[in-house]
C-alpha positions as CSV (number, residue, x, y, z in Angstrom):
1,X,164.9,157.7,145.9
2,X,168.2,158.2,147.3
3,X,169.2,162.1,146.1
4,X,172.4,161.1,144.2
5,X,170.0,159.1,141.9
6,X,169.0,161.0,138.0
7,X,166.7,162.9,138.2
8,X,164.6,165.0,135.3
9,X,167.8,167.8,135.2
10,X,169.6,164.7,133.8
11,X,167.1,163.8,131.3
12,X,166.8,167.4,129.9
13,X,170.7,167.4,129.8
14,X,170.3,164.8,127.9
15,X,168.3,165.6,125.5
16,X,170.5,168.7,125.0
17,X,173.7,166.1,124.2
18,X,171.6,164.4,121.7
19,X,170.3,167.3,120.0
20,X,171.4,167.0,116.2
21,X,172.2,163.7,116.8
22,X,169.5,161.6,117.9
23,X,166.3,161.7,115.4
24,X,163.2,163.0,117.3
25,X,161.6,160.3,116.0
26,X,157.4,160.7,115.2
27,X,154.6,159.7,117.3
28,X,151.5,158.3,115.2
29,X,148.1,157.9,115.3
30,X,145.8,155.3,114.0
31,X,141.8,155.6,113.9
32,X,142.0,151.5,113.9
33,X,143.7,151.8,117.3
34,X,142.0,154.1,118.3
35,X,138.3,152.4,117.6
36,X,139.5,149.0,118.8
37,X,140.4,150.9,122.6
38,X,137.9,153.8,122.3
39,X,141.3,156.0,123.5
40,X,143.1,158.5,122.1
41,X,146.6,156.7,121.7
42,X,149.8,157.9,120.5
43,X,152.5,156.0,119.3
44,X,156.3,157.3,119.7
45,X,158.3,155.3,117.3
46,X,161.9,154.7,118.8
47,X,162.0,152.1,115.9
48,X,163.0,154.6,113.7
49,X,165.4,156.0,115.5
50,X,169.0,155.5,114.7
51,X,170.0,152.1,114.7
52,X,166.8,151.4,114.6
53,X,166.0,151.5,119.0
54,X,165.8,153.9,121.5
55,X,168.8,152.2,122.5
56,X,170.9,154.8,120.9
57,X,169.8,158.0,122.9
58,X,171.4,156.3,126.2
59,X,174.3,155.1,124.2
60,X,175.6,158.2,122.7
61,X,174.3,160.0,126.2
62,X,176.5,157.9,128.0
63,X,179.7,158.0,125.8
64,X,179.5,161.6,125.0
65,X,180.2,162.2,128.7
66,X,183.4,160.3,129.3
67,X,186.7,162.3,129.6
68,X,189.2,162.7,126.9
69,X,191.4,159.6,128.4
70,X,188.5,157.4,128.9
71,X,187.5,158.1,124.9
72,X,191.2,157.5,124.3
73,X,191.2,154.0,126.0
74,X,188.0,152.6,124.6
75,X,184.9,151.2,125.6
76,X,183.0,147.7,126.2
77,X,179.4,146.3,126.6
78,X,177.1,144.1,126.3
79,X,173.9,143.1,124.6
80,X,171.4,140.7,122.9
81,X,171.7,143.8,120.2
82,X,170.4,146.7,120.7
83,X,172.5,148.5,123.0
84,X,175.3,146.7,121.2
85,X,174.5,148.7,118.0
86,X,173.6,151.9,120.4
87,X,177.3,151.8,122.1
88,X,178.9,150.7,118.6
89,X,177.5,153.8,116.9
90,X,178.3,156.3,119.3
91,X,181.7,155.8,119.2
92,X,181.9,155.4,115.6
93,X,180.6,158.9,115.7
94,X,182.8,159.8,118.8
95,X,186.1,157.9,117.5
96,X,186.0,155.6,120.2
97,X,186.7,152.1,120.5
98,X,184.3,150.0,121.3
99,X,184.3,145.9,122.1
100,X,180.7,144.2,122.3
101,X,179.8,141.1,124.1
102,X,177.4,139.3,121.7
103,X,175.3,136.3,122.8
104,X,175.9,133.3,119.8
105,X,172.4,133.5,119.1
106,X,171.9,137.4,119.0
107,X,170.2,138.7,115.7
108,X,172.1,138.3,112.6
109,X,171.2,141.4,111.6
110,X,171.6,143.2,114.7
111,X,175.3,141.4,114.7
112,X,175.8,142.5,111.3
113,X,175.0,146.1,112.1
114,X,177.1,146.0,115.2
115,X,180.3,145.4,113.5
116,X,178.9,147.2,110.4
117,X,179.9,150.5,113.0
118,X,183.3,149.1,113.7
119,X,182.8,147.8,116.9
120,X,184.8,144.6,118.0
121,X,182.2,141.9,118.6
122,X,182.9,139.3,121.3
123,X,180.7,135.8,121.3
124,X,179.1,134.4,124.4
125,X,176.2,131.9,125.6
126,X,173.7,134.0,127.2
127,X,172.1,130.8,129.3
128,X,175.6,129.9,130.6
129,X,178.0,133.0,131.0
130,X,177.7,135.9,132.8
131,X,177.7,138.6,130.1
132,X,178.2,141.5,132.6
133,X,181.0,139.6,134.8
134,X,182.6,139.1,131.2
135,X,182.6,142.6,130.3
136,X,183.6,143.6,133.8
137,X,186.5,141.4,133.6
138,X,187.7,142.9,130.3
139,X,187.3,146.7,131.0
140,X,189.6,146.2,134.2
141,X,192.5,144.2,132.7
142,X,192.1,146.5,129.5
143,X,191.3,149.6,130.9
144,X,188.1,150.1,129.2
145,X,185.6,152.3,130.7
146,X,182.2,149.7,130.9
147,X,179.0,150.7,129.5
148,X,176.0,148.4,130.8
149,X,173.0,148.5,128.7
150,X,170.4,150.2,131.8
151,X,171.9,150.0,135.1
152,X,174.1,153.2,134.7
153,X,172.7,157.0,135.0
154,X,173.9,158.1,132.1
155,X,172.2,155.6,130.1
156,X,168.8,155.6,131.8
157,X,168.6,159.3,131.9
158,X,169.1,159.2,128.0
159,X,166.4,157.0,127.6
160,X,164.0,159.2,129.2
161,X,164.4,161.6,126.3
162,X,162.1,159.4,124.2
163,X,159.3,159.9,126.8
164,X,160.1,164.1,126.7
165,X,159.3,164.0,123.2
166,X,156.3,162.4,123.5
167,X,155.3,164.8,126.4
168,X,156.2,167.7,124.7
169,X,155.3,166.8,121.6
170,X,151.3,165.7,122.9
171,X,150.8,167.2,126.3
172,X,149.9,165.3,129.7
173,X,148.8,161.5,129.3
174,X,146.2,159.2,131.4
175,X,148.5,156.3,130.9
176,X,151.7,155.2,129.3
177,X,152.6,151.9,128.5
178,X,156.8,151.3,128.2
179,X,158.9,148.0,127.2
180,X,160.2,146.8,129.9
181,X,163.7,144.7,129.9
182,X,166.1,146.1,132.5
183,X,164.7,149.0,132.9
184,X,166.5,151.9,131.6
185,X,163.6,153.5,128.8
186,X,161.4,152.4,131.8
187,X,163.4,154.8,134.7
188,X,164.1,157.4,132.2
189,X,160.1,157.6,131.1
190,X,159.4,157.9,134.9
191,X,161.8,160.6,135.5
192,X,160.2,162.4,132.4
193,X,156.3,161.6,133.4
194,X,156.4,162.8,136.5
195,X,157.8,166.0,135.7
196,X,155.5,166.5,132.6
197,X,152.0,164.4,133.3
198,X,152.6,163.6,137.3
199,X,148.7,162.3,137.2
200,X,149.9,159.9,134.4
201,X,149.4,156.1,134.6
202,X,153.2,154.6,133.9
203,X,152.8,151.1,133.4
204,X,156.0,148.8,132.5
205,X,155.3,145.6,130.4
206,X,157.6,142.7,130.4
207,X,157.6,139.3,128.6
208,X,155.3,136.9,130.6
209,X,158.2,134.5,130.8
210,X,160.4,137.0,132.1
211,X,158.5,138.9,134.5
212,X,161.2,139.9,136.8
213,X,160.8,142.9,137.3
214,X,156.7,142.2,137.9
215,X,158.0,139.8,140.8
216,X,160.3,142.2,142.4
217,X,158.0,145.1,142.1
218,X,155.3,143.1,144.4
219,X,158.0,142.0,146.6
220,X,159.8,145.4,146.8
221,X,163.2,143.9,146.3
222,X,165.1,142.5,143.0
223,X,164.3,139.0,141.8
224,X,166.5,136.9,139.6
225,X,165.4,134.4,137.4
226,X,166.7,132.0,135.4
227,X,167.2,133.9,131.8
228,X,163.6,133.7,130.4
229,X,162.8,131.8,126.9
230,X,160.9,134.6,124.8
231,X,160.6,135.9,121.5
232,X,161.3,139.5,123.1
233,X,165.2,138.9,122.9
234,X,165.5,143.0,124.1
235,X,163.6,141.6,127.3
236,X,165.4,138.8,128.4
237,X,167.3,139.9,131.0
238,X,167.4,137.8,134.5
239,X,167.1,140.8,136.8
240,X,166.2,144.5,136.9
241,X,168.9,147.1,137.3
242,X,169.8,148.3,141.0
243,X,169.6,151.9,140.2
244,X,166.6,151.2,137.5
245,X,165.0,149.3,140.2
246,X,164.7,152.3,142.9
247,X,163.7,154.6,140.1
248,X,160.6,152.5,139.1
249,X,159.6,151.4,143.1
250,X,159.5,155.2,143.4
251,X,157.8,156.0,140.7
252,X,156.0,153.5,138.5
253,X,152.1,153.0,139.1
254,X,152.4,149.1,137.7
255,X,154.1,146.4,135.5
256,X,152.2,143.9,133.4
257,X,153.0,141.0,131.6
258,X,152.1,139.5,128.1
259,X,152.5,136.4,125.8
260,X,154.7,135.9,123.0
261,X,151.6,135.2,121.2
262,X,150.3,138.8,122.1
263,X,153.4,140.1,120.9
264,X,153.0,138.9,117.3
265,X,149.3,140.1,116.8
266,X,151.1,143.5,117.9
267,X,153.6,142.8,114.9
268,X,151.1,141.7,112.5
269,X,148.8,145.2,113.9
270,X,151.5,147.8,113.9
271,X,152.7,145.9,110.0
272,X,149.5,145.6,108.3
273,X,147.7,148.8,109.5
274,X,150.2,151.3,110.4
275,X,153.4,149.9,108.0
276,X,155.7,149.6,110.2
277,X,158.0,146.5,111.4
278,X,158.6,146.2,114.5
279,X,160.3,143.5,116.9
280,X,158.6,141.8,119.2
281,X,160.6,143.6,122.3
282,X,158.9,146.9,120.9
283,X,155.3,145.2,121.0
284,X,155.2,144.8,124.2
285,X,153.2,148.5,125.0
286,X,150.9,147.7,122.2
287,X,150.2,144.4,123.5
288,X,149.4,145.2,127.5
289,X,147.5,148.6,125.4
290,X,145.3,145.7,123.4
291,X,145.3,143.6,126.8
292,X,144.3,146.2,129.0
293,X,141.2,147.0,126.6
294,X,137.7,148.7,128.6
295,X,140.3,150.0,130.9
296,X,141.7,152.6,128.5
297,X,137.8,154.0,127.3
298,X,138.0,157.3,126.9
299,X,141.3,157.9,128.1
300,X,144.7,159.7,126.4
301,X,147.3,156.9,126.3
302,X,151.1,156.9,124.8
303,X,152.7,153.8,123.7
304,X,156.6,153.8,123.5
305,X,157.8,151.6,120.7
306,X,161.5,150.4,121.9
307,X,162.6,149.0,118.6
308,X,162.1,147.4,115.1
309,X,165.3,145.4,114.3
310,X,164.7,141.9,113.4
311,X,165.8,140.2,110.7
312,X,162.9,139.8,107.6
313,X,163.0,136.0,107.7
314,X,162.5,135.8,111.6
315,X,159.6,138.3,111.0
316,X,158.1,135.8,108.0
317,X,158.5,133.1,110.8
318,X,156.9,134.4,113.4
319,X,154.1,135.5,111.3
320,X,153.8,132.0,110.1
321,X,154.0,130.2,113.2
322,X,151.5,132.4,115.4
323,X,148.6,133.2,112.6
């Protein structure tokens, strides 16, 4: 990687910015898991962090590191939801102003929460606009400073703090699985794993129907795609970050794909025997765990969950329509 990259200096100054801010959310256990992969698997649940995703570590990361004039001139972003509620909380707790592109069919809850922190939310259609050239547009006629939801250094390397935590927390791993949408927890987790477990497995997982970053791993340059039609809303992004990208050629052993299908049995696992909700985006480690099956016997793995906002009666739905 080119030296000017992050690196895991970034990541631990990180994690000192977000100390007494972010929750150091737990990491669980389940003997059902456990039994179904013969492996000892731990699961760190960024979906009870705040806001409800991981989101929020790179968010407030990022923000807490602008000058005095940039916090004076605002912010903007942009996001399916989760980075939208990261960037929205931070500078509600920073006293920043903060606008948010939305896509029209973004989460109502995940909407709801967004302004619910006092951020300005801007509409836009996600299979037609360019979200990022949008926001670009705004932060230079405004003077906003631009916060992109992975492709920054500030962002990933706040990320990675979910991954120290887990590291620290349960000591070298065989293999971790990470949600994979952009990029940015998956960087950060690199950065992180190969300082703390360098023999660790680091496989990302993407949506099957948006396997991006899967195609441009093999091809060893970014692929874009058309914006990919999944219930993974976190994951549907058309094209890995640049910096992201460089980070996880360097350093990431593989990237797998699963169904949406795959992604509710994860739901319906992580709901019925461990009590949790989670959305599908944050299933997507459980699911390549389930899919990857005799392969993890006998090993240590660590599962990242990236969130667990989605609305109750999408949940009900999607527990209806894939039984």
């Amino acid at each position: 990687m080119p030296q000017a990259f992050p690196t895991f200096d970034d990541v631990l100054a990180a994690a000192a910015r977000l100390e007494g801010v972010a929750h150091k959310t737990p990491v669980l256990r389940s003997r059902t898991l456990d039994d179904r992969l013969q492996a000892e698997v731990y699961v760190k649940c960024e979906n009870l962090q705040r806001m409800g995703a991981f989101k929020f570590r790179g968010g407030f990361n990022a923000l807490a590191k602008l000058s005095e004039t940039q916090r004076s001139a605002g912010v903007v972003a942009y996001s399916s939801g989760n980075h939208a509620q990261a960037v929205a909380l931070s500078a509600q707790i920073l006293q920043i102003p903060a606008t948010i592109f939305m896509p029209h069919d973004a989460s109502p809850a995940k909407l709801a929460a967004t302004q619910g922190y006092g951020a300005k939310v801007i509409g836009y259609d996600r299979y037609s606009e360019d979200a990022s050239a949008l926001a670009t547009a705004l932060s230079h006629s405004q003077g906003l400073t631009f916060i992109p939801p992975f492709d920054h250094p500030d962002v990933l390397s706040g990320q990675g703090t979910a991954a120290l935590e887990l590291f620290k927390e349960v000591g070298k791993l065989d293999t971790l699985f990470v949600c994979l949408g952009g990029g940015g927890l998956l960087s950060g987790s690199a950065l992180a794993a190969k300082a703390l477990s360098p023999s660790c497995q680091l496989v990302g997982v993407e949506p099957e129907a948006g396997n991006d970053v899967q195609q441009s791993f093999r091809k060893g340059e970014r692929v874009k795609i058309a914006t990919p039609v999944t219930i993974a809303d976190g994951a549907q992004t058309p094209m890995v970050g640049a910096i992201t990208f460089e980070i996880i050629k360097a350093l990431v052993d593989d990237i797998h794909t699963v169904t949406d299908a795959q992604l509710v049995e994860s739901m319906r696992f992580y709901a019925e025997r461990m009590k949790m909700i989670v959305e599908p985006t944050g299933c997507l480690s459980l699911a390549a765990a389930i899919q990857a099956g005799d392969s993890l016997k006998g090993k240590k793995v660590g599962l990242i969950v990236s969130g667990g906002n989605i609305d109750m009666a999408r949940f009900s739905q999607l527990m209806t329509a894939y039984p």
